[in-house]
Phi, psi and omega in degrees: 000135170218169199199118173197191204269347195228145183277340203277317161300340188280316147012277175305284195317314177323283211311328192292325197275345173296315205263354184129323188280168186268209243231307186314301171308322197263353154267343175287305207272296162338264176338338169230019150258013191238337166295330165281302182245017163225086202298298186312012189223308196188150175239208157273327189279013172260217201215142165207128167269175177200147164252152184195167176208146154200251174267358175274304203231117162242090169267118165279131186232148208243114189267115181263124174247027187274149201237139173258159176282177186264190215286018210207347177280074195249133191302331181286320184282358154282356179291303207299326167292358213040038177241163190265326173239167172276116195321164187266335199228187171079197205262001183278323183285353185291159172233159185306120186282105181314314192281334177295313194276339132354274156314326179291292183321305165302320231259286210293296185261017160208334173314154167251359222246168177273160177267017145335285232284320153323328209217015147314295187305290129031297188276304175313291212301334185262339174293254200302003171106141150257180101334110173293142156290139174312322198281346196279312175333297205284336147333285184318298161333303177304309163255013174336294159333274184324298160338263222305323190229030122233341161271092185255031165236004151274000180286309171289358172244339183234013170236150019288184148308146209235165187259168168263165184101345166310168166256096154275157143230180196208084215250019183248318190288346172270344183263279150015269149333313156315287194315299177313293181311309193313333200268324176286339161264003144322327185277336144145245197243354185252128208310287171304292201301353185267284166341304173281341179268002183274301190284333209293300168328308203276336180233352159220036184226195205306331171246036147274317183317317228261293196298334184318301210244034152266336196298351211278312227277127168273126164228185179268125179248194197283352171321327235076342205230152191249137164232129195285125188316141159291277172343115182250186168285323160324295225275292192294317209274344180271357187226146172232175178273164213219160135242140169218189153260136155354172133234099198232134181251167185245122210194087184090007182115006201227152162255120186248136224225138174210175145324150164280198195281353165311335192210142200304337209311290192317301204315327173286328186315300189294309172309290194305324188287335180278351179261356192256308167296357180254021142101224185292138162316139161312167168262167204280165185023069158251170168271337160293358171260249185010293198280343148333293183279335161319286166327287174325323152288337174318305202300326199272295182300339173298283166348279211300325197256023173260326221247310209272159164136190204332112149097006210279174205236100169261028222273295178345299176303008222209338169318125187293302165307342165282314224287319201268024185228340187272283178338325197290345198285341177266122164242173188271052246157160152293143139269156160338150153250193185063016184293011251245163189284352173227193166047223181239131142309174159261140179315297205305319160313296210289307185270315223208341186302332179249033177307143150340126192239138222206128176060042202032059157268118195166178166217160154293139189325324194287331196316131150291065203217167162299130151122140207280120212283165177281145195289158196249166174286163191301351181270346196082042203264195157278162184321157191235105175249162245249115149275157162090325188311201136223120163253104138089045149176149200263358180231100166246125177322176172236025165288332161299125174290125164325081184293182163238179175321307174275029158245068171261197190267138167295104200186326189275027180229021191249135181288149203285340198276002151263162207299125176242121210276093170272148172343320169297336206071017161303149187217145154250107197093147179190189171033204191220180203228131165235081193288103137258112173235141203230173210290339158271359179120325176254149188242167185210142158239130259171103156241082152338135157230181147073136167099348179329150162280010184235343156319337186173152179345142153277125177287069197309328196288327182239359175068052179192170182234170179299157125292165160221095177261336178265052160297330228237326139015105162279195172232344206258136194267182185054029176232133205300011179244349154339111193306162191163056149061114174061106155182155183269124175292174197253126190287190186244351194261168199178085196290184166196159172195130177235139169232170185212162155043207168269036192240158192233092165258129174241138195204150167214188135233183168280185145128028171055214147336339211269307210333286185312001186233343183274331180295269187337286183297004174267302168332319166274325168308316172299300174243347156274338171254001166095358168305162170267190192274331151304326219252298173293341174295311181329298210296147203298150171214168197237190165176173196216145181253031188260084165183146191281126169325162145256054202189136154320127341286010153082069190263172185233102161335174169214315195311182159207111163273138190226142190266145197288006183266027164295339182038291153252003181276007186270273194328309189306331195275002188279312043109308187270331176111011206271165184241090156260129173272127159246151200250194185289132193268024118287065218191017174242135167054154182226065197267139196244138171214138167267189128197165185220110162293126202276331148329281185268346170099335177318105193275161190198103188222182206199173182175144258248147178262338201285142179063041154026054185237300167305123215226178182213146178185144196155138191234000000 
C-alpha cells in the first residue's frame, strides 16, 4: 500500500511493490519521482525525516536526513551582513543537502533492490517529460521576474512558463541521476557497496565539487541584497544520515511516536497531552472542539519556539503537572498568543516580529499560510505593499527591482495547502508527504521537503537547486535554537506513526508550521472519534496562525483559518473572540495515511482530495 502527495508517486512506489521490493524501495523510488514532479514542494538539495518500522523489530525508529548547518555559519556572521533573521531564499540558508543520502542510507540498510532499478522512474519522468501540476505552473509563474534578472540559470530551465499538463523535463537532473547509478556501479556487483559508492559521490564527488563552487557565487535572495553561500564540499563530506529514537507519548489509548526536539513534531505530542487533560473530547467539527484545540496550540507552539531545537532536554515539557497547569490556561474565551510557559522567546518574536514588511515581502489578506496578512486596497483588491521599509535586514539599497501591486505571494487564488510564493520566491507551506506499507511488516512515514525550485538558484551542471531550511533558525545568541556550525535548524516537517492493539499507523502532511495541526485534526477524528481514515482526512479542517512563522519574515499571526463547511460554528467561534478567516472549504492540508494490522495483515490507507492530486493505491 502506498500513500503520498502525487498520483505519480504513489503510482511508482506501487510498481516497486509489484515488483518484489519492499516498503524501504517503494518510499525511495516514490521520493525521487516526487523530486521531478512536484520540483516547488522538494528536491534532491532538500531534506527529509522519516519514522519506520520493520519487519524484524517494531520499534519505531527516526531515520534523520536533515542536514546541519554549515561550518562558516554563525549568528555574528548574519549579524555581520546586517541582518536580523536569515533569508528565506538565496543561497545563505542552505544546510547540508540531507535526502538523497537519506534515501541512500535506507536503501543501503533496509532495501532489497538495486539502486538502477530505484532511480528508473525518476530518470524517464526528468528525461522523456512529466505532465506539470498546475500549482507547479503557478510557482514557476510567480517567480518569472526574479528568473529573468537575477537567476538565469533558473530561467533557463524552467521558462517559459509551461501550461499545465504540459511535458516538462529536467534532461540535467536525469544525467545527475544517471551519472549516480554509473558511480554506484562502479563499485562492482554488491548491493551496499554499490549504495556506499552513491553516497560517497553525492556528498564527497561530483555534486560536492559542483555545489562548492556554485555556493563560491553571489545571488540574490529575499534580503534584498545578493550573497554568496556559506556551504563547501567539506560540510557534505563531514555529514551523514542518522537513525534515532523516537520521542513518543501514550495518549487516548495510542502510543504517538514523533520526530525529536529538531523538529516542530513533539509540539503534536503536547497538544494531545493538554487535550487529554481537558477531560471528554469535544464533539468532532463543533466549535468547541476547534477553539480547544486551537488554543492548545497556542500554547504548544508557544513552547516549541521558546524550547525546541537541535540537542535540546524537552522532558520539562511533557511533566504531567506542567501538561495540566498549561490545559488549565483553556478558557472559555480566545486566549493570547506567545503565552509560553518555559524556556525564551526570541526577541525578534516579542519585539520585531510585526514590522512593517518593505518590498513585497509579505502574503496576501487572502493567503493561508502563517503570519498576519497584508493590507488589501480600499476595494478590496490586491494587496497594498509597504516600500522603503526594513525586514530582517538594516540596509536596504536602491538596488531593489520597482514592484506593482501584483507582486506578492501567490496564494490568494491557491489552495493552502501548497506553497504560497512571493516575487522572490519567499515561501510559505511547503514539501510532500510519503506512507508505505508492504506485505511483511514494514511500514514508513516520510515527509520529503527543501530544495523548492524558487528557493534558490538551479545548480545547472546538476539540475536543482539548493535548500534553505536554515531559515528556521534564530540569530539571537543562547536560544536552543540559535544558528551554530553542524547544528541541525529546528525544521517545521514532522512525519508521525503511531500504534495501538496490533495496528501500525502512519500519517502525514505538506504544510509548513500547518503540519502538527492539520496532524492533530486527523488524528483526533481518526483515533478518538472513530473515523476511518478516509472520512478523517475528508472532514473539514482548521488550523491558527497566532504563533511566529517559522519562514522569512518570521512573522507572528492572529488568524484561525477555517474550511467553509463549518457553517455555524463560525459565528460561535467568533463569538469566543478567535479572528476567524475562512477559506475554500477544500483547502487545509494535504494528509496522506496507512495502517496495518498486525493480526491479519490488513492493510487500510486514505490520501488527501484537497487539490486533487493526492493519491492511495494497494492490492
Amino acid at each position: 500500500m502506498v500513500a503520498s502527495t502525487h498520483w505519480l508517486a504513489s503510482s511508482v512506489g506501487m510498481a516497486i511493490l509489484e515488483r518484489g521490493g519492499n516498503a524501504f524501495d517503494a518510499a525511495a523510488a516514490a521520493a525521487f519521482t516526487l523530486h521531478v514532479c512536484e520540483p516547488h514542494m522538494n528536491g534532491p538539495g532538500g531534506e527529509v525525516p522519516a519514522i519506520f518500522v520493520t519487519a524484524g523489530d517494531s520499534t519505531p525508529t527516526v531515520l534523520c536526513g536533515q542536514g546541519v548547518a554549515p561550518g562558516g555559519a554563525t549568528a555574528e556572521h548574519f549579524r555581520g551582513l546586517g541582518l536580523d533573521v536569515v533569508p528565506g531564499t538565496g543561497l545563505l540558508a542552505a544546510t547540508v543537502p540531507g535526502a538523497v543520502g537519506a534515501w541512500l542510507t535506507l536503501l543501503r540498510d533496509h532495501g532489497t533492490m538495486w539502486l538502477r532499478d530505484i532511480l528508473d522512474f525518476a530518470i524517464g519522468y526528468a528525461e522523456h517529460g512529466h505532465p506539470v501540476a498546475p500549482a507547479v505552473v503557478d510557482t514557476i509563474a510567480a517567480v518569472t521576474e526574479l528568473f529573468q534578472q537575477y537567476w538565469p540559470s533558473s530561467a533557463r530551465l524552467w521558462l517559459p512558463t509551461p501550461a499545465a499538463g504540459q511535458l516538462i523535463r529536467n534532461p540535467a537532473l536525469a544525467a545527475t541521476y544517471r551519472r549516480l547509478v554509473d558511480d554506484a556501479e562502479a563499485a562492482g556487483q554488491d548491493r551496499e557497496r554499490q549504495l556506499d559508492a552513491a553516497i560517497r559521490a553525492w556528498y564527497e564527488g561530483f555534486v560536492a565539487e559542483a555545489i562548492d563552487e556554485f555556493c563560491r557565487t553571489e545571488v540574490m535572495d529575499d534580503s534584498g541584497r545578493a550573497h554568496a553561500g556559506l556551504l563547501t564540499g567539506a560540510d557534505l563530506a563531514a555529514w551523514r544520515p542518522s537513525y534515532e529514537p523516537t520521542i513518543s507519548l501514550d495518549v487516548f489509548g495510542w502510543q504517538v511516536h514523533k520526530v525529536g526536539a529538531w523538529s516542530q513534531g513533539p509540539a503534536l505530542l503536547q497538544q494531545l497531552a493538554m487535550l487529554e487533560a481537558l477531560g471528554d473530547p469535544a464533539k468532532p467539527v463543533s466549535a468547541t472542539e476547534v477553539h480547544r484545540v486551537v488554543e492548545v496550540a497556542k500554547l504548544a507552539f508557544a513552547d516549541r519556539d521558546a524550547n525546541f531545537g537541535d540537542g535540546a532536554d524537552l522532558s520539562p515539557l511533557f511533566d504531567p503537572a506542567y501538561i495540566a497547569q498549561r490545559a488549565g490556561l483553556v478558557a472559555g474565551e480566545a486566549g493570547p498568543s506567545l503565552r509560553n510557559g518555559l524556556g525564551r522567546l526570541p526577541k525578534y518574536v516579542l519585539e520585531g516580529g510585526t514590522a512593517p514588511m518593505g518590498f513585497g515581502i509579505g502574503e496576501p489578506t487572502l493567503g493561508g499560510s502563517s503570519g498576519p496578512a497584508l493590507d488589501t486596497d480600499p476595494e478590496g483588491g490586491l494587496p497594498a505593499f509597504h516600500r522603503g521599509g526594513s525586514y530582517g535586514s538594516r540596509r536596504l539599497g536602491g538596488e531593489m527591482p520597482a514592484f506593482r501591486q501584483d507582486d506578492g505571494f501567490l496564494g490568494a487564488r491557491h489552495w493552502r495547502s501548497e506553497p504560497v510564493v512571493n516575487w522572490w520566491g519567499t515561501t510559505r507551506g511547503d514539501t510532500c508527504h510519503i506512507d508505505v506499507a508492504d506485505r511483511w511488516g514494514n511500514v514508513i512515514s516520510a515527509t520529503p521537503s527543501g530544495g523548492w525550485l524558487q528557493s534558490s538558484p538551479t545548480i545547472e551542471s546538476l539540475g536543482f537547486c539548493l535548500g534553505t531550511r536554515a531559515q528556521m533558525f534564530w540569530l539571537e545568541d543562547g536560544l536552543p535554537n540559535t544558528i551554530a556550525p553542524g547544528k541541525r535548524p529546528r525544521t517545521t516537517l514532522s512525519p508521525s506513526f503511531a500504534t495501538r492493539d496490533n495496528v501500525h499507523l502512519s500519517f502525514g502532511t505538506p504544510g509548513g508550521d500547518q503540519q502538527d495541526q492539520w496532524q492533530l485534526v486527523f488524528f483526533l477524528n481518526h483515533a478518538v472519534h472513530g473515523m476511518n481514515l478516509q472520512a478523517a482526512i475528508d472532514s473539514p479542517s482548521w488550523h491558527t496562525a497566532a504563533f511566529a512563522s517559522s519562514f522569512y519574515p518570521r512573522q507572528t499571526g492572529t488568524q484561525l483559518l477555517i474550511e467553509a463547511r463549518f457553517g455555524d460554528a463560525v459565528d460561535e467561534l467568533r463569538k469566543l473572540g478567535h479572528d476567524v478567516e475562512v477559506v475554500d472549504g477544500w483547502s487545509l492540508g494535504r494528509m496522506s495515511a496507512i495502517s496495518r494490522d498486525l493480526e491479519t495483515g490488513l492493510l487500510r490507507a486514505g490520501a488527501n482530495a484537497r487539490g486533487q492530486q493526492g493519491y492511495a493505491v494497494g492490492r
